[in-house]
N, C-alpha and C positions, 0 to 999 in steps of 0.2 A: 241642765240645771243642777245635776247633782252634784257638779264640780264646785260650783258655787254656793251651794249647801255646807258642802265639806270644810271650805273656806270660812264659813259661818263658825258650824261647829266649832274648831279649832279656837278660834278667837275668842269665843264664847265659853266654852268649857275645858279647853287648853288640852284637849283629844287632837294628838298629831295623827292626823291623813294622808301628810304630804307626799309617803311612797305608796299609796293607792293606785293600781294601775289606770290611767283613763282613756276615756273612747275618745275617737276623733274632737268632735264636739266637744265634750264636755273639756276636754285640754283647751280648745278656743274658748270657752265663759273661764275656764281657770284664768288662761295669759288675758284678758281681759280684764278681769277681778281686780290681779295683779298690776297690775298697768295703771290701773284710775288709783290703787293706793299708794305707787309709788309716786304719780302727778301729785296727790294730794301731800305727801311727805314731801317733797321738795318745794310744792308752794309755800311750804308753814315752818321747813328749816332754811330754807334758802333763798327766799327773795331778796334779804338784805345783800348779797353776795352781788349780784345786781345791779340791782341800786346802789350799790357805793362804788361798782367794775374793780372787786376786792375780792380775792381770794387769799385765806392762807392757811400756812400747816407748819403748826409750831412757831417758830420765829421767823420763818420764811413771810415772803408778803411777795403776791403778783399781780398788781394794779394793772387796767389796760383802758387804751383809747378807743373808742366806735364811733364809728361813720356807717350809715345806714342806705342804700344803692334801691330804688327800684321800688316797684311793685312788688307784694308778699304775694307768689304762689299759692294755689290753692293747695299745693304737697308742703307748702311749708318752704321758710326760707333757705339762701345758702348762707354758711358762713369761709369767712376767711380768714385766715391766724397769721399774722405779715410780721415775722421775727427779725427785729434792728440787730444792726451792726453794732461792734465797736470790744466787746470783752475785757480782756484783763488792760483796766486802766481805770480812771475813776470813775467815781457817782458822776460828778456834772457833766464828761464827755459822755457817760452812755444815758445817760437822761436827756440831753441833745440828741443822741441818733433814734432815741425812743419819739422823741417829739416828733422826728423829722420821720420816719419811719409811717406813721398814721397819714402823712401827705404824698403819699408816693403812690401810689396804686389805684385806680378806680375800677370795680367790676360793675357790669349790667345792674347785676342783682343781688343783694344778701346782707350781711351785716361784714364789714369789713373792721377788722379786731385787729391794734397793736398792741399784744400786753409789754408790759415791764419784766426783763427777765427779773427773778427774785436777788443776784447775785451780780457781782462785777466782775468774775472768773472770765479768767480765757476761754474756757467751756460752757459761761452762761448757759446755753440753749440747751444743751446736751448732757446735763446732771442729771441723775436719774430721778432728782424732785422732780423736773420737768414733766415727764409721762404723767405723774401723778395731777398735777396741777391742771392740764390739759386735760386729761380725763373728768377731774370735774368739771369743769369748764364748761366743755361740751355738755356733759351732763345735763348742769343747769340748763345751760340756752337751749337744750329741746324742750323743756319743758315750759319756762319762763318766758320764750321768745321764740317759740315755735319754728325752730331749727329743723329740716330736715336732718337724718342721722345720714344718708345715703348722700347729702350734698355738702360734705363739709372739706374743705382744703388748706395745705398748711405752703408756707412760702418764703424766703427770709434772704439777707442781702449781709455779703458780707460774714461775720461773725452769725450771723443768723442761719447766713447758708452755709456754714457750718456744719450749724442745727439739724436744717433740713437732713442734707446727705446722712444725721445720726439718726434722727427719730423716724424720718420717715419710712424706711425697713422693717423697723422696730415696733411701728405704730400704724404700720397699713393698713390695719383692718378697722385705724376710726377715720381715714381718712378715703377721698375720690380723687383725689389728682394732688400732686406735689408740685412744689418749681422751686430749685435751687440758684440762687444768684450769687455769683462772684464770692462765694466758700473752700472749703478745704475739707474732702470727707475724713482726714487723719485715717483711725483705723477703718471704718466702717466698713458692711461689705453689704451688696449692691443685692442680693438673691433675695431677700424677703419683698423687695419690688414688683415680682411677679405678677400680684393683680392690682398694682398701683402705677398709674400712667404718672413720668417724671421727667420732667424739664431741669435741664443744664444750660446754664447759661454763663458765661464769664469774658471780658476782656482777652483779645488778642495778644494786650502790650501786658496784662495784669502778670507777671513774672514771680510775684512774690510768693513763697512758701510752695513757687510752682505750679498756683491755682489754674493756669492756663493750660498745663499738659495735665496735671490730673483730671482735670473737668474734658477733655480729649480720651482721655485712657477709660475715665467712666464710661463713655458714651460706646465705645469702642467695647466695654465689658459687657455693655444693655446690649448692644448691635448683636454677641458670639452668643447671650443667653436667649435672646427672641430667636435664635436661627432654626435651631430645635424644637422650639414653643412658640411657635407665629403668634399663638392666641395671647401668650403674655408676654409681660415686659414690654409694652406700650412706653416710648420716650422720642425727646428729640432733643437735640445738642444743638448749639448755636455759642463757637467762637466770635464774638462780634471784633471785627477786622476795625484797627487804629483804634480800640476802645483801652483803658487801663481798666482799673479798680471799680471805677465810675463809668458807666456803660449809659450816659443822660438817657435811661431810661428807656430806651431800646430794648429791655428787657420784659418789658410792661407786655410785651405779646405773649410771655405766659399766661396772664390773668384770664382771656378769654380762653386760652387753650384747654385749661386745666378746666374753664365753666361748661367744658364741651363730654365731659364724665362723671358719671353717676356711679357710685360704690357699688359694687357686687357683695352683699354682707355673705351671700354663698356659693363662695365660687366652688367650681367644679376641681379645681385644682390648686393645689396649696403648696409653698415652699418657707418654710419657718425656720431662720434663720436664727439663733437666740447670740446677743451681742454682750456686752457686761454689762450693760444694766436690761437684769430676766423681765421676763411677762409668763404668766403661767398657763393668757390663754393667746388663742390669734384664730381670727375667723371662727368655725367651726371644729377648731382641735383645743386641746387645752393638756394640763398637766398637774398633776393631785400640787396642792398647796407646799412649798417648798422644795420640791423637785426639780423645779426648774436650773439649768445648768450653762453657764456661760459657752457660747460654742456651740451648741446643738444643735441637729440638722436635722429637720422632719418634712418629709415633700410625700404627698398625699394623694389621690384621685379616685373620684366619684362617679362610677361608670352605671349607672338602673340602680339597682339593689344593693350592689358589691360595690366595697370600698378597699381601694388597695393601697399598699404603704410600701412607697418606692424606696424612701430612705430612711432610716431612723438612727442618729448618730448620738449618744450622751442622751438615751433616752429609758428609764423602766418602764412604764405607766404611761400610755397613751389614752387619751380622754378624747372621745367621739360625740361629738355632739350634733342630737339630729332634730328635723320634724317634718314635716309634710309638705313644705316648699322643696324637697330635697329628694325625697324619695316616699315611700310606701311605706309608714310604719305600722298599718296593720298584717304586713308581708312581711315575712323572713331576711333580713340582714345577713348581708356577708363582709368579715373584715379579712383580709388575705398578707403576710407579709414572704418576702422571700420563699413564694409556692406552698406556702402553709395556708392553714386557714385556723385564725385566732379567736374567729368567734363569726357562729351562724346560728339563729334564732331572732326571733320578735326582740325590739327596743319598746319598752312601753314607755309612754307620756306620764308623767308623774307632775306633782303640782312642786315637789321638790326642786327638780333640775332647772324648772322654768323659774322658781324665785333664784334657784342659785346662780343662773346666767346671768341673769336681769341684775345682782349684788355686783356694787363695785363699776359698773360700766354705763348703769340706767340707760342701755340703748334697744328700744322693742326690737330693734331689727337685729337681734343677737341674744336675742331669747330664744331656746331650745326645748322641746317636750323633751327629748329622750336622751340620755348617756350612756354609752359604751368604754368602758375600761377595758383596754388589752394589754396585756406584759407581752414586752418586745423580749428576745430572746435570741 
């Protein structure tokens, strides 16, 4: 209860608590506390967002279609983000593939979501507004439409799978499964995939921009990264033989694939990949505000107590974020790089770190009691 005292105070007499060390316990009534004030901030800023399937930021605007599948779970529904074809061309052809786009897929169960890219670019899917827009997104619908955060997956066809092959690396830790249809990763690179199971899929005859032997050589890159890591980089490739661009939908056996994984928000092993458009966090690692650096390579593992950092490339300031799903934080912490040891003592739970997780992502399953900063070296 005193967590929850603390929490009073503060709001009441404007007394900051928030790096107060706390006990077990009292860290659960804190992330608790927290939780029911952010439901309640999002019901009273955001329900319009909703109800009109409108999102925007600035002049941008991201309308989207829903189709609703199934019985609601007692854990709470899935969601599905189904990104249309078509890019650099006009409003009315990508407003047709947007329409057409909400008719194509049926899952079991969940809310199955076509938004509107905001944009007619070549790139549509893969601007870095995107990340942002998708992040609230999700946001809302867990809270609004009782979205699991652990059953959410993204999918796209065409220009959309694109997309995928960009965000989903990029954005693995808000999503459970991917499925790439008949795209082009451009640059993208495949290692933040690691604890996201991803579906390739493209026409045999599809020849164009070479989406057929790149979607081959991906599969082929997932194949040489799971050889060493059985445990990640879950995927599966399907050249569909006499198919082109258009694969009539043969491709649809993603949708249950992908419903067959549930997110790990902490996995034991981490490989953070940063592409040019940054994130400052991903799973349980993060990186101080503006630091973050195009390129960047940080691969991680979580063995009892001790945490070790296998790689750290274009990195100062590594941010460890923990809590009691994950290890002991009334025990002693170990961070290790390169045969060093960066830091070994107690992480305590603080009512700080657990609102500053929870800022920017509103997902509980990504709330953290404790923070560790190590300078890589």
């Amino acid at each position: 209860m005193r967590a929850l005292a603390l929490l009073l105070l503060t709001a009441s007499v404007g007394i900051s608590a928030e790096n107060t060390p706390l006990s077990k316990a009292e860290a659960a009534a804190a992330r608790d506390a927290i939780w029911k004030q952010h439901v309640a901030t999002i019901k009273k800023d955001r329900a319009s967002e909703i109800k009109e399937r409108l999102i925007k930021e600035d002049k941008l605007e991201m309308p989207w279609l829903i189709k609703t599948f199934g019985e609601k779970p007692k854990t709470g529904r899935s969601l599905f983000l189904s990104l249309h074809g078509g890019g650099g061309t006009t409003k009315k052809v990508n407003d047709g593939q947007w329409q057409n786009q909400i008719k194509l897929y049926q899952p079991a169960e969940g809310l199955y979501i076509a938004p509107r890219a905001p944009t007619n670019t070549w790139n549509l899917w893969h601007e870095g507004h995107i990340d942002r827009l998708f992040t609230r997104l999700i946001e809302d619908l867990i809270v609004l439409e009782d979205v699991n955060p652990d059953r959410v997956y993204v999918m796209g066809y065409s220009a959309g799978g694109d997309g995928v092959y960009q965000l989903a690396p990029r954005m693995a830790d808000s999503f459970a499964a991917a499925a790439m249809m008949a795209g082009h990763p451009n640059d993208a690179s495949p290692l933040g995939l690691r604890n996201l199971p991803f579906a390739i899929q493209v026409g045999a005859e599809d020849g164009a921009y070479d989406r057929n032997k790149v979607a081959a050589e991906w599969g082929k890159k997932l194949d040489d990264l799971k050889k060493p890591d059985p445990e990640g980089y879950e995927h599966f490739t399907k050249i569909h033989a006499g198919k082109g661009h258009w694969m009539n939908l043969e491709d649809k056996i993603a949708v249950p694939w992908m419903a067959k994984f549930t997110r790990d928000p902490i996995p034991t092993r981490i490989v953070w990949k940063q592409s040019g458009t940054t994130h400052d966090r991903f799973y349980w690692l993060a990186v101080p505000p503006g630091e973050a650096k195009g390129g960047a390579l940080v691969e991680v593992k979580r063995n009892g107590q001790t945490i070790e950092i296998l790689k750290a490339e274009n990195v100062k300031t590594l941010l460890i974020r923990l809590d009691d799903r994950m290890l002991e934080l009334d025990k002693p912490v170990k961070v290790t790089h390169a045969g060093k040891t960066l830091f070994e003592g107690k992480a305590p739970r603080s009512e700080a770190t657990l609102k500053k997780t929870l800022a920017g992502r509103g997902d509980p399953k990504l709330m953290f009691d404790a923070e560790i900063a190590v300078e890589i070296k």
